[in-house]
C-alpha positions in Angstrom: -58.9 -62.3 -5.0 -60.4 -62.0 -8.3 -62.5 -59.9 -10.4 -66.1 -61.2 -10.7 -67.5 -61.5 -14.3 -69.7 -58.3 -13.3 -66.9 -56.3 -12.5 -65.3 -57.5 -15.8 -68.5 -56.6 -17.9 -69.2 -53.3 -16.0 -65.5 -52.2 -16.6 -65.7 -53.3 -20.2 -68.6 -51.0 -20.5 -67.2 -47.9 -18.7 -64.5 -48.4 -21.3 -66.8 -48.4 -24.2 -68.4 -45.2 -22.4 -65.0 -43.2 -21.7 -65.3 -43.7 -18.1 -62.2 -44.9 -17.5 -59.8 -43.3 -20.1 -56.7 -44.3 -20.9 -54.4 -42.5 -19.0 -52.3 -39.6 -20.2 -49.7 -37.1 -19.1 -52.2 -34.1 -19.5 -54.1 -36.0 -16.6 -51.5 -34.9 -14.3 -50.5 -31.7 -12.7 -48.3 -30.0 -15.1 -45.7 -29.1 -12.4 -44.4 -32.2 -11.3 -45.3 -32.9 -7.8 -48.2 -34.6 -6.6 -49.6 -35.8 -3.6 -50.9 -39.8 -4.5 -53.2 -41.9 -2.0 -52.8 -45.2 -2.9 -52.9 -49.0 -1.0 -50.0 -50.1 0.2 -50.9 -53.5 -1.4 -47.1 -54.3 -2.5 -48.3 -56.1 -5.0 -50.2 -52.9 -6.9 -48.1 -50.1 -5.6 -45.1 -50.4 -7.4 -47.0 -50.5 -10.6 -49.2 -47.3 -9.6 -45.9 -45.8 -8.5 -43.8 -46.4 -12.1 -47.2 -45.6 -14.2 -47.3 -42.4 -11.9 -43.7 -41.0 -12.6 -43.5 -42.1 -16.0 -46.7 -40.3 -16.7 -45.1 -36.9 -14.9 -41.4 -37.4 -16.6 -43.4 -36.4 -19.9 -43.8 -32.9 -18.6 -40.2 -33.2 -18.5 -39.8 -30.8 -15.0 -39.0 -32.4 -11.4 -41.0 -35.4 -10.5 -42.1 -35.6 -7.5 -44.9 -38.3 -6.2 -45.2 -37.2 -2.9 -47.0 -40.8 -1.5 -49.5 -41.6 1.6 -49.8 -45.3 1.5 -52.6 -47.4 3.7 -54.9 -50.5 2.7 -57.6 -49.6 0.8 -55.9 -46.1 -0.7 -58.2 -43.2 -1.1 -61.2 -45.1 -0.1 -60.2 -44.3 3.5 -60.9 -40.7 2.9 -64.4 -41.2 2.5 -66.1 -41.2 6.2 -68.7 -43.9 4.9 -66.1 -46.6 4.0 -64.0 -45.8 7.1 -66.7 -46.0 9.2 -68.3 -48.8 7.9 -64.8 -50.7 8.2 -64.8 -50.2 11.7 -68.3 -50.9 12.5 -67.4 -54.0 10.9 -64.2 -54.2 13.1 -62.0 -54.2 10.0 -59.8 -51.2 11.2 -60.0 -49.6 14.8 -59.1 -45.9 13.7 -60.7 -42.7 11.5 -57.8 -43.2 9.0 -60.0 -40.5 6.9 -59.4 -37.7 9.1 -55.2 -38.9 9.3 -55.4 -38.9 5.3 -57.3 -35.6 5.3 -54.4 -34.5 7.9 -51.2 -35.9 6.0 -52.7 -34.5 2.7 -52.8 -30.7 4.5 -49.5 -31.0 5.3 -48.0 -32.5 2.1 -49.1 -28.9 0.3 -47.8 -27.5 2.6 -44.7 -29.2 2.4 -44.6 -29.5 -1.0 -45.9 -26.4 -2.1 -48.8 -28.4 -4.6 -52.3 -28.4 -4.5 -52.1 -31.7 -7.3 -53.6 -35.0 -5.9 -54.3 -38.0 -7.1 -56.5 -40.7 -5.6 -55.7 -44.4 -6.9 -57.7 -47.3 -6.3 -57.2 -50.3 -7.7 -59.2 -54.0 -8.4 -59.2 -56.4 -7.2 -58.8 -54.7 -3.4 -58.8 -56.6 -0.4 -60.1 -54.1 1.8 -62.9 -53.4 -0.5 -63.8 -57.1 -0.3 -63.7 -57.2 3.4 -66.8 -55.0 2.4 -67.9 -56.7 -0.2 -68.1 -53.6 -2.5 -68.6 -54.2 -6.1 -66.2 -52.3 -9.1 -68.8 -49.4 -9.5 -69.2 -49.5 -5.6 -65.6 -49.3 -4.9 -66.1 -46.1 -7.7 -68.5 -44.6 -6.1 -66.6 -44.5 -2.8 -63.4 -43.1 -4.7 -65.4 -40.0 -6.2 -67.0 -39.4 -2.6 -63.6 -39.4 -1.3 -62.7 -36.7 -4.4 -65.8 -34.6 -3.0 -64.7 -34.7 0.3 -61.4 -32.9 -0.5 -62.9 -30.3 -2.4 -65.2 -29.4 1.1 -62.1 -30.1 3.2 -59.5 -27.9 1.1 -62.1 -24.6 0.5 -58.7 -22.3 0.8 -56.7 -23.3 -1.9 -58.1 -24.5 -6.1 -56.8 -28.0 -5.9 -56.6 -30.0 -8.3 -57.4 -34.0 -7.8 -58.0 -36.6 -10.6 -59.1 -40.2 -10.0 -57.4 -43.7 -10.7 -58.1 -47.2 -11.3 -55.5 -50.1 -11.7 -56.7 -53.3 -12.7 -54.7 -56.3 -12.7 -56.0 -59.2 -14.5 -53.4 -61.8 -13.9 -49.7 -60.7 -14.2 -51.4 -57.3 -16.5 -51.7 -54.3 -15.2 -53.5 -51.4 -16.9 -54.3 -48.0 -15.0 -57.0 -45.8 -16.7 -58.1 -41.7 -15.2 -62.2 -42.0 -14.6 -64.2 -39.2 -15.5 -65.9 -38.1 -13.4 -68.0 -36.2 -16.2 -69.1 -39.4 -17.7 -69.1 -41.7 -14.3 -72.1 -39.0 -13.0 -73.9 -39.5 -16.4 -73.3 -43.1 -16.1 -75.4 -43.3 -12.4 -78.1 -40.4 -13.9 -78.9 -43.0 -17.0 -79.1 -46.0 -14.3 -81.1 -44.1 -11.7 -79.6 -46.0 -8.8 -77.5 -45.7 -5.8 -73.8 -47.5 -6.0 -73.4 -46.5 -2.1 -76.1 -49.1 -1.1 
């Protein structure tokens, strides 16, 4: 699977906007353990998983990337994409409320209230949907506001990732949410269509 020349031009503008940001140690939670919800695309995760650590070594305390792993990552925890895999007969179970389950229990477990949610592009289970980049976005920060009503208990703390592999290169960037919800008020349409 490769990146269309849309996707490449739309990510080459979120870029220039500060969209997706280069990614940086004060990103992450400053204690050290993290819950991370990423695809278990063995081709990405191992990259997401090193850029992860690496990133939380800098605080230099524990590192701990406490790591929920199923095709398509966090795009499962929003009910739209889940659902709209299995109406599609892509998947046969709510994996969203499973995630929103194993997430519960991992602060419990781990005592952390820090998640991240990784996606990365190309994704094969977007495809089976034919979701576009800002699509696939779009999806990702519903999945962030879904955590946020889910977790009302407890401030949590969840940022947003993107890998995207262009070849054999790899480059993982935090999305700001800030700038991704100017982004869809300047172009006045829907990217859940």
């Amino acid at each position: 699977m490769q990146l269309t020349d849309t996707d490449r031009n739309v990510i080459r503008q979120m870029r220039e906007e500060y969209i997706l940001e280069d990614i940086a140690a004060n990103r992450m939670s400053g204690t050290g353990r993290n819950i991370i919800v990423i695809c278990s695309d063995g081709h990405q995760c191992p990259d997401i998983l090193a850029t992860h650590t690496a990133l939380l070594q800098k605080h230099g305390s524990e590192c701990c990337n406490h790591t929920l792993a199923l095709n398509g990552g966090a795009l499962n925890i929003d009910q739209d994409f889940i659902v709209e895999m299995i109406r599609q007969g892509h998947c046969r179970h709510r994996l969203d409320e499973v995630l929103l389950d194993q997430i519960g229990q991992s602060m419990r477990l781990k005592d952390t209230t820090a998640i991240g949610l990784y996606i990365h592009v190309p994704c094969g289970a977007a495809g089976l949907l034919g979701l576009s980049f800002e699509q696939t976005l779009g999806h990702l920060f519903k999945a962030k506001k879904r955590l946020w009503e889910r977790f009302t208990d407890r401030p949590i703390k969840v940022g947003c990732y993107v890998q995207i592999a262009q070849g054999e290169k790899r480059n993982t960037y935090f999305i700001s949410r800030k700038n991704w919800e100017a982004w869809n008020a300047r172009s006045k349409q829907s990217v859940f269509a």
